[in-house]
BALONU-815113 format. One record per atom (N, C-alpha, C): chain; x, y, z; atom name; residue in three letters. Coordinates in Angstrom, 2 decimals, padded with zeros to 5 digits, always signed. Layout:
N
- chain, u, v, w, name, resn
- A, X, Y, Z, CA, ALA;
...
***
This chain:
107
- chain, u, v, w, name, resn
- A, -003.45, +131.29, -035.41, N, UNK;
- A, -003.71, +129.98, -035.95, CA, UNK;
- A, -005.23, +129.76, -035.98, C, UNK;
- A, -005.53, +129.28, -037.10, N, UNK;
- A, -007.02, +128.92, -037.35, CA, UNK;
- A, -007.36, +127.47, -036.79, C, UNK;
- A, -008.40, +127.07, -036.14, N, UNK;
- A, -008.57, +126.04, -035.99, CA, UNK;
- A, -010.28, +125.50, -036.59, C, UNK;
- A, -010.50, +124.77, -036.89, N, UNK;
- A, -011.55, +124.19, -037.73, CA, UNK;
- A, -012.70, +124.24, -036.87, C, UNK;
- A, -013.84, +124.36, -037.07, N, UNK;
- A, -015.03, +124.15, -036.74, CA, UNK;
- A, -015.22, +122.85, -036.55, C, UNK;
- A, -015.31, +121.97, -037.87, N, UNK;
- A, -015.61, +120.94, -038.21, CA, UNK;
- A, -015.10, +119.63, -036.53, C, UNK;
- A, -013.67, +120.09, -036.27, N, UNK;
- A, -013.25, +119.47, -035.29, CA, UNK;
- A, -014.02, +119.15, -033.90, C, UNK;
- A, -014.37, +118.21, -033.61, N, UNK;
- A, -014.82, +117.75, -032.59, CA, UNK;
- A, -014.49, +117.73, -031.14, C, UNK;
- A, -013.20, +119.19, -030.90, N, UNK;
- A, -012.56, +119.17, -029.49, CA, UNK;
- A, -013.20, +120.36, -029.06, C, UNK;
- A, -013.96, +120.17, -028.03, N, UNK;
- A, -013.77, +122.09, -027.55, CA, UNK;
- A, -012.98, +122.88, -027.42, C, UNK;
- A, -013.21, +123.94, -027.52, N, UNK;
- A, -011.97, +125.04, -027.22, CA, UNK;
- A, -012.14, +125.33, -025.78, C, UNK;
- A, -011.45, +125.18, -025.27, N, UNK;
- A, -011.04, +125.72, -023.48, CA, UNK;
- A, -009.87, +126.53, -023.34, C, UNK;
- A, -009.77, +127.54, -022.75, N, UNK;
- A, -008.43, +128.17, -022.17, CA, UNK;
- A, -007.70, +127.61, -021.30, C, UNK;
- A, -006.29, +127.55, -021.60, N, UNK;
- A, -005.24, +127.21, -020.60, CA, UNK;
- A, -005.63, +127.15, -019.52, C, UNK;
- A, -005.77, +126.57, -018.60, N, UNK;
- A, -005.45, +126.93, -017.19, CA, UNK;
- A, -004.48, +126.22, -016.56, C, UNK;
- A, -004.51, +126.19, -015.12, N, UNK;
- A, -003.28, +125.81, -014.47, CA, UNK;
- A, -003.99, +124.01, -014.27, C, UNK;
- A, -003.19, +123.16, -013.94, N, UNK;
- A, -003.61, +121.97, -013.61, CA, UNK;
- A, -003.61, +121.68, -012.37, C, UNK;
- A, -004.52, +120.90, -012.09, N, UNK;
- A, -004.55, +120.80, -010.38, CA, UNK;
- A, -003.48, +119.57, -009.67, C, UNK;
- A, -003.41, +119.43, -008.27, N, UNK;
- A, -002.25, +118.22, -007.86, CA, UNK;
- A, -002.65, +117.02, -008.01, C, UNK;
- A, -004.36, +117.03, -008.01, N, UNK;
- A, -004.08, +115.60, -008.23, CA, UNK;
- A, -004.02, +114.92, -009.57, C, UNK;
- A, -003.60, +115.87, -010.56, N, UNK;
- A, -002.86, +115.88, -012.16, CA, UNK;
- A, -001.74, +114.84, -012.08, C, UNK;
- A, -001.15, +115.16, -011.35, N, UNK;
- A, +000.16, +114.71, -011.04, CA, UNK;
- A, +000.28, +113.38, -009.81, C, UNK;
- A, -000.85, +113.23, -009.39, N, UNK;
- A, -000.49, +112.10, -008.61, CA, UNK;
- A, +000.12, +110.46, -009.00, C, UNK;
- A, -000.39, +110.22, -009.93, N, UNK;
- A, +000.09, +109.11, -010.53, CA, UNK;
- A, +001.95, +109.30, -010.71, C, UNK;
- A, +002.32, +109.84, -010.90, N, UNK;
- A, +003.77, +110.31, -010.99, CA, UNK;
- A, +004.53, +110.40, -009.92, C, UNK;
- A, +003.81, +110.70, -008.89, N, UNK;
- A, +004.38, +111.17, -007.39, CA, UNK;
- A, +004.13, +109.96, -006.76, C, UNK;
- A, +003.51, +108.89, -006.96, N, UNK;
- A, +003.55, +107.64, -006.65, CA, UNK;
- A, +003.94, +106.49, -007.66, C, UNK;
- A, +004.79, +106.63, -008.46, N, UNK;
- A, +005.01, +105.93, -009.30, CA, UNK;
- A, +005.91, +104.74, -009.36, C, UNK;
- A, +006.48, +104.61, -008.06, N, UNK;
- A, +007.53, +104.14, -007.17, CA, UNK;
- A, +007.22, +102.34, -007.99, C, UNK;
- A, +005.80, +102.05, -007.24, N, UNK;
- A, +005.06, +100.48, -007.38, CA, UNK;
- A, +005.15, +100.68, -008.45, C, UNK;
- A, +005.48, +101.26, -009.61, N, UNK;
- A, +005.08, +100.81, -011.47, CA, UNK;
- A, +006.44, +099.95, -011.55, C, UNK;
- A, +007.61, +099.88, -010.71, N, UNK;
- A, +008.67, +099.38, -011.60, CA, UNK;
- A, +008.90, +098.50, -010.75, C, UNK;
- A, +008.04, +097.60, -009.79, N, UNK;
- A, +007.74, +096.23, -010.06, CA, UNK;
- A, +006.30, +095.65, -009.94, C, UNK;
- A, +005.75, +096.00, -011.47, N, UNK;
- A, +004.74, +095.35, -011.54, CA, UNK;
- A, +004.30, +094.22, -012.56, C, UNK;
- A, +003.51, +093.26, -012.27, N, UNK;
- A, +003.52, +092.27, -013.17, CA, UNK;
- A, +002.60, +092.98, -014.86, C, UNK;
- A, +002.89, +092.63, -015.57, N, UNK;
- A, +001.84, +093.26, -016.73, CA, UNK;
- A, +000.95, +092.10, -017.45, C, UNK;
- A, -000.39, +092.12, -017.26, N, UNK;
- A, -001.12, +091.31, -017.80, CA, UNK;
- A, -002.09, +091.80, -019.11, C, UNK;
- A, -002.11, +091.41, -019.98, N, UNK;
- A, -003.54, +091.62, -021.15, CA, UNK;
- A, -004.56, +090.79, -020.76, C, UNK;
- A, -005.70, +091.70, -020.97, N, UNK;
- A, -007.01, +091.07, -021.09, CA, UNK;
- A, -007.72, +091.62, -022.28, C, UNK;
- A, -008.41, +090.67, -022.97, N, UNK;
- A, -009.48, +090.63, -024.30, CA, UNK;
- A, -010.88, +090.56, -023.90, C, UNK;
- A, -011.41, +091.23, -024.22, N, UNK;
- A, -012.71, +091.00, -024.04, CA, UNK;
- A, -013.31, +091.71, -025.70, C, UNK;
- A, -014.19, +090.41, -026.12, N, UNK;
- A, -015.16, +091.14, -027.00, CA, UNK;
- A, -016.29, +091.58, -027.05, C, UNK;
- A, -016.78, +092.93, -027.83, N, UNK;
- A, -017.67, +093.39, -027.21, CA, UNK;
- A, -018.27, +093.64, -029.19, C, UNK;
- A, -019.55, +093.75, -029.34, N, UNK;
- A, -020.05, +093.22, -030.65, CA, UNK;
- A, -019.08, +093.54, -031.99, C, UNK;
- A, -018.74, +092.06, -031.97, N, UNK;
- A, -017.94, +091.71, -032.75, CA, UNK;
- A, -015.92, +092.27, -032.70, C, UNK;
- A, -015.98, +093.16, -031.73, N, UNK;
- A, -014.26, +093.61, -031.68, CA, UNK;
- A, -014.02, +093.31, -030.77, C, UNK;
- A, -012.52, +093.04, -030.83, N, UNK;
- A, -011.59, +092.41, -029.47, CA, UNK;
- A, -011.22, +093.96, -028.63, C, UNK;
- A, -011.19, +094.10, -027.58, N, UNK;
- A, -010.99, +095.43, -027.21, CA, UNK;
- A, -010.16, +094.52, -026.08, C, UNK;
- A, -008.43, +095.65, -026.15, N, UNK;
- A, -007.23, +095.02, -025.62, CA, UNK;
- A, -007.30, +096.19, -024.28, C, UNK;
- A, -006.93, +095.41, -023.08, N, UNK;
- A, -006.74, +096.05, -021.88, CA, UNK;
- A, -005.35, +095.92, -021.34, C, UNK;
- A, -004.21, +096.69, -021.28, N, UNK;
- A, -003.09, +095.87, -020.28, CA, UNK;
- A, -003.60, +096.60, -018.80, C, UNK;
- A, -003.02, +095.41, -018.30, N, UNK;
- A, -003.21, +095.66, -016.57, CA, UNK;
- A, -001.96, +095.73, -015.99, C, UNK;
- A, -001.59, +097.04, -015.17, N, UNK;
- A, -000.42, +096.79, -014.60, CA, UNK;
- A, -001.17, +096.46, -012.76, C, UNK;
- A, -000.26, +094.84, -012.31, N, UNK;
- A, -000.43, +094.85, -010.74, CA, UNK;
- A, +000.87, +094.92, -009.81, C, UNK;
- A, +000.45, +095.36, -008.81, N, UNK;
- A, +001.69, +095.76, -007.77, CA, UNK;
- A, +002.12, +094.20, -007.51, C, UNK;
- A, +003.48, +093.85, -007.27, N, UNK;
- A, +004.09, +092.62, -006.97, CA, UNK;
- A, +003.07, +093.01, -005.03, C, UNK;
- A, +003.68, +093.37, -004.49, N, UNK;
- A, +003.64, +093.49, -003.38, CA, UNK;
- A, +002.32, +093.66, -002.62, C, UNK;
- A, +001.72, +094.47, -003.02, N, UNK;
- A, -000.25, +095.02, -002.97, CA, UNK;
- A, -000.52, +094.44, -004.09, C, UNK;
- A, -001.39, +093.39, -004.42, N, UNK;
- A, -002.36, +093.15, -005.58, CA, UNK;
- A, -003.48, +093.79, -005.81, C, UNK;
- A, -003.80, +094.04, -004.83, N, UNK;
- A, -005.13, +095.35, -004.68, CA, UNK;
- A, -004.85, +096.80, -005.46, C, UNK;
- A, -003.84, +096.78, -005.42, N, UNK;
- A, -003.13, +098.12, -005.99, CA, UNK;
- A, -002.68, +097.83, -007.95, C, UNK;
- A, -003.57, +098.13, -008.90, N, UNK;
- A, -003.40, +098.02, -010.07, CA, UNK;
- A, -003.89, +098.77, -010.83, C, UNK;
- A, -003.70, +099.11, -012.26, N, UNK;
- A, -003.83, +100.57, -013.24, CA, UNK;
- A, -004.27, +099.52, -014.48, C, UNK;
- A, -005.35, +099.68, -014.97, N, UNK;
- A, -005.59, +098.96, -016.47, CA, UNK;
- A, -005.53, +100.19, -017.57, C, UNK;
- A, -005.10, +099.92, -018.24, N, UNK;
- A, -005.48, +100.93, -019.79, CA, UNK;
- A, -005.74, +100.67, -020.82, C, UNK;
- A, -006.71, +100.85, -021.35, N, UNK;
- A, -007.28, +099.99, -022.37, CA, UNK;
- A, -006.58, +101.04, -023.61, C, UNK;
- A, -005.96, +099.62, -024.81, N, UNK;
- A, -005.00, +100.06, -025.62, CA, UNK;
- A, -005.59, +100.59, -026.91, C, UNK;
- A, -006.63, +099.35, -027.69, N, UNK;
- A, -006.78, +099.52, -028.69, CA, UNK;
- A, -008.14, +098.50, -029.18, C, UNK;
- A, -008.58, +098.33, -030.03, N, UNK;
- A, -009.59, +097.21, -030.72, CA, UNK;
- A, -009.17, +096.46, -031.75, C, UNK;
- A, -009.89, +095.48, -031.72, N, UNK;
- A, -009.04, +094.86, -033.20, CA, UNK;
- A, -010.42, +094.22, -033.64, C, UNK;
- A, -010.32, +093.50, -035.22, N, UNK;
- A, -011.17, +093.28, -035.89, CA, UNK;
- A, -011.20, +091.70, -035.58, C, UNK;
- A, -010.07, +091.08, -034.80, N, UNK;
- A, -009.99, +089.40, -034.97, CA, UNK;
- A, -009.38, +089.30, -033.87, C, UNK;
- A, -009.32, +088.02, -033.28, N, UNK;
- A, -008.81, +087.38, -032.13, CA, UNK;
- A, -007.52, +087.12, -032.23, C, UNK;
- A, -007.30, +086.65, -033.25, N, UNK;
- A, -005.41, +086.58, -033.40, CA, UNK;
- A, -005.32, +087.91, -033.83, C, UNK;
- A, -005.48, +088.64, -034.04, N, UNK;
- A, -004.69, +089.58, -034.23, CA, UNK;
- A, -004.42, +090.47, -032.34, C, UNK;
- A, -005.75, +090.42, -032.00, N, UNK;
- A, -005.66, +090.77, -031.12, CA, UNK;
- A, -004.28, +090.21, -030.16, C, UNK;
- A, -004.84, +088.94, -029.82, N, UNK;
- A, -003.68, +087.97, -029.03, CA, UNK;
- A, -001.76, +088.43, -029.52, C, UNK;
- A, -002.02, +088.52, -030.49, N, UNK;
- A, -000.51, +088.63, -031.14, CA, UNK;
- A, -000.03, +090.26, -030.41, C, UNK;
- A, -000.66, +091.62, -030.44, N, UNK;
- A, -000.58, +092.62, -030.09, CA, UNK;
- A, -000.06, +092.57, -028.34, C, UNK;
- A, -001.35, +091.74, -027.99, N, UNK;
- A, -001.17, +091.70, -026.44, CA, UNK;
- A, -000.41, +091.35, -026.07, C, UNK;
- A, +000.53, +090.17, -026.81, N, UNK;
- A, +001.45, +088.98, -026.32, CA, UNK;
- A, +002.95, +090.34, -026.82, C, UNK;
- A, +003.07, +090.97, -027.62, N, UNK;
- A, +003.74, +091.49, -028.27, CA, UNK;
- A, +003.80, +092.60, -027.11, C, UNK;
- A, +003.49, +093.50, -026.68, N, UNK;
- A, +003.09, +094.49, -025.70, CA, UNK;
- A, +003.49, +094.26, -024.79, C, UNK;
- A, +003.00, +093.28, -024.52, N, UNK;
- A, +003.41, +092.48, -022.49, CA, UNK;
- A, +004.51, +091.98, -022.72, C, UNK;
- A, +005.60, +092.05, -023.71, N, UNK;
- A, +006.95, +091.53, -023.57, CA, UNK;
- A, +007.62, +092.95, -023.43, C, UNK;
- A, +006.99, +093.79, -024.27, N, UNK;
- A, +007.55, +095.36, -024.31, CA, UNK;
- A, +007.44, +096.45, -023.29, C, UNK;
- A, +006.08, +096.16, -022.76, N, UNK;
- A, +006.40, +096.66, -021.56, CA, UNK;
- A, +007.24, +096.33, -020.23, C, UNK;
- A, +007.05, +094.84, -019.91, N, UNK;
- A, +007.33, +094.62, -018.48, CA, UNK;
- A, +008.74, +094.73, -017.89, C, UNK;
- A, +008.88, +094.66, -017.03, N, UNK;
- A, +010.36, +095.39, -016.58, CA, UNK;
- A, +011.28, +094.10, -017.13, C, UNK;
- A, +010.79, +092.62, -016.45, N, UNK;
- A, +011.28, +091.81, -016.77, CA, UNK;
- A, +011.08, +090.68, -018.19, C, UNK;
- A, +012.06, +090.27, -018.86, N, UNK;
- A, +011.97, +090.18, -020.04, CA, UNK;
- A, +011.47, +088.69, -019.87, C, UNK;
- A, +011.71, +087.69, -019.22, N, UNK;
- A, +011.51, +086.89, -018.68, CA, UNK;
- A, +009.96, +086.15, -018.17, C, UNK;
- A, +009.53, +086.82, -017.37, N, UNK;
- A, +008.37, +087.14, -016.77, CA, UNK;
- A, +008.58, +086.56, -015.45, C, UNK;
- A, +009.46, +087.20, -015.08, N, UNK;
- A, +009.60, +086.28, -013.80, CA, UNK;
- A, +008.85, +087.13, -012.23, C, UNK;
- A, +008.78, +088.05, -012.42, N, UNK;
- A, +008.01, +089.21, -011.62, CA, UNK;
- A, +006.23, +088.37, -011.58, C, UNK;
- A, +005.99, +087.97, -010.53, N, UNK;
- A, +004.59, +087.17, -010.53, CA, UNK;
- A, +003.69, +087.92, -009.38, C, UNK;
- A, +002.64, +087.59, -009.36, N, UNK;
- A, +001.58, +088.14, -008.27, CA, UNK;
- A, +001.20, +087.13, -007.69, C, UNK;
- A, +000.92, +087.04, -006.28, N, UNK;
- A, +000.84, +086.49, -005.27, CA, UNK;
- A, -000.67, +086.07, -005.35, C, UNK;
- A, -001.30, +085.09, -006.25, N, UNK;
- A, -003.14, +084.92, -006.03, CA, UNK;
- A, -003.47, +084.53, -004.91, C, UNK;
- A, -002.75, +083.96, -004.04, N, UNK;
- A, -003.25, +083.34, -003.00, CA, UNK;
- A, -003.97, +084.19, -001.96, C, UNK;
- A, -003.35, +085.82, -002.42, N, UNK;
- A, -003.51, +086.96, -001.27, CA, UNK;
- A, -005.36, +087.10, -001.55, C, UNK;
- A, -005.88, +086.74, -002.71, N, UNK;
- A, -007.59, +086.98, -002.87, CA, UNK;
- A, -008.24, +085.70, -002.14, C, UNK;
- A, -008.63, +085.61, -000.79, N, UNK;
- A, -009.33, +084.72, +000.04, CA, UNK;
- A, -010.86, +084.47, -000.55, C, UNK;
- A, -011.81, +083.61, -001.50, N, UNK;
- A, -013.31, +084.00, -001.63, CA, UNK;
- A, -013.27, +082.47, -000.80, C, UNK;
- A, -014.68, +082.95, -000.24, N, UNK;
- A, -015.29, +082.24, +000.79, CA, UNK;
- A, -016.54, +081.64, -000.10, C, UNK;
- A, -016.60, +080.12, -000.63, N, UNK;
- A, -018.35, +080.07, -001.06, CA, UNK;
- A, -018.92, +079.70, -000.62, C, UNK;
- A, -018.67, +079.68, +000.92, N, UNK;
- A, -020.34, +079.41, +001.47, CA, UNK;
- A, -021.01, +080.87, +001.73, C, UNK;
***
């Protein structure tokens, strides 16, 4: 098989993958109750979409992945809102996070 020059991936040889490849998987236990949140942030001129997954139980314990960009704010919003119904375990949203567990002190 020919592969292109032009292409922008390096070529690397197979190798074996290491364990902590696999760690996310081997702890994957906390993903199936977690709350799922979107966040927007724009950055010049594009909406760039983040979902956040947080542990019901550990709030400290959370995975963001940033999804995609968009050219507009509703469009954005509509994706996120659309997403966070598709992912979360519960259809509902009844799976919530505990804010009270973040103590800030302002003095």
């Amino acid at each position: 098989m020919r592969i292109s020059s032009d292409l922008p991936f390096p070529i690397v040889s197979e190798t074996s993958g290491n364990k902590s490849d696999m760690h996310l998987l081997e702890e994957d236990s906390w993903l199936r109750n977690t709350e799922v949140i979107y966040y927007l942030e724009e950055r010049k001129s594009l909406w760039h979409l983040t979902m956040i997954y947080v542990d019901i139980a550990n709030p400290f314990r959370f995975i963001c992945r940033k999804i995609d960009t968009y050219h507009s704010e509703k469009k954005a919003l509509t994706f996120a809102e659309i997403l966070q119904r598709g992912i979360r375990k519960d259809s509902r949203g009844t799976l919530k996070t505990n804010y009270d567990v973040f103590h800030f002190c302002d003095n």
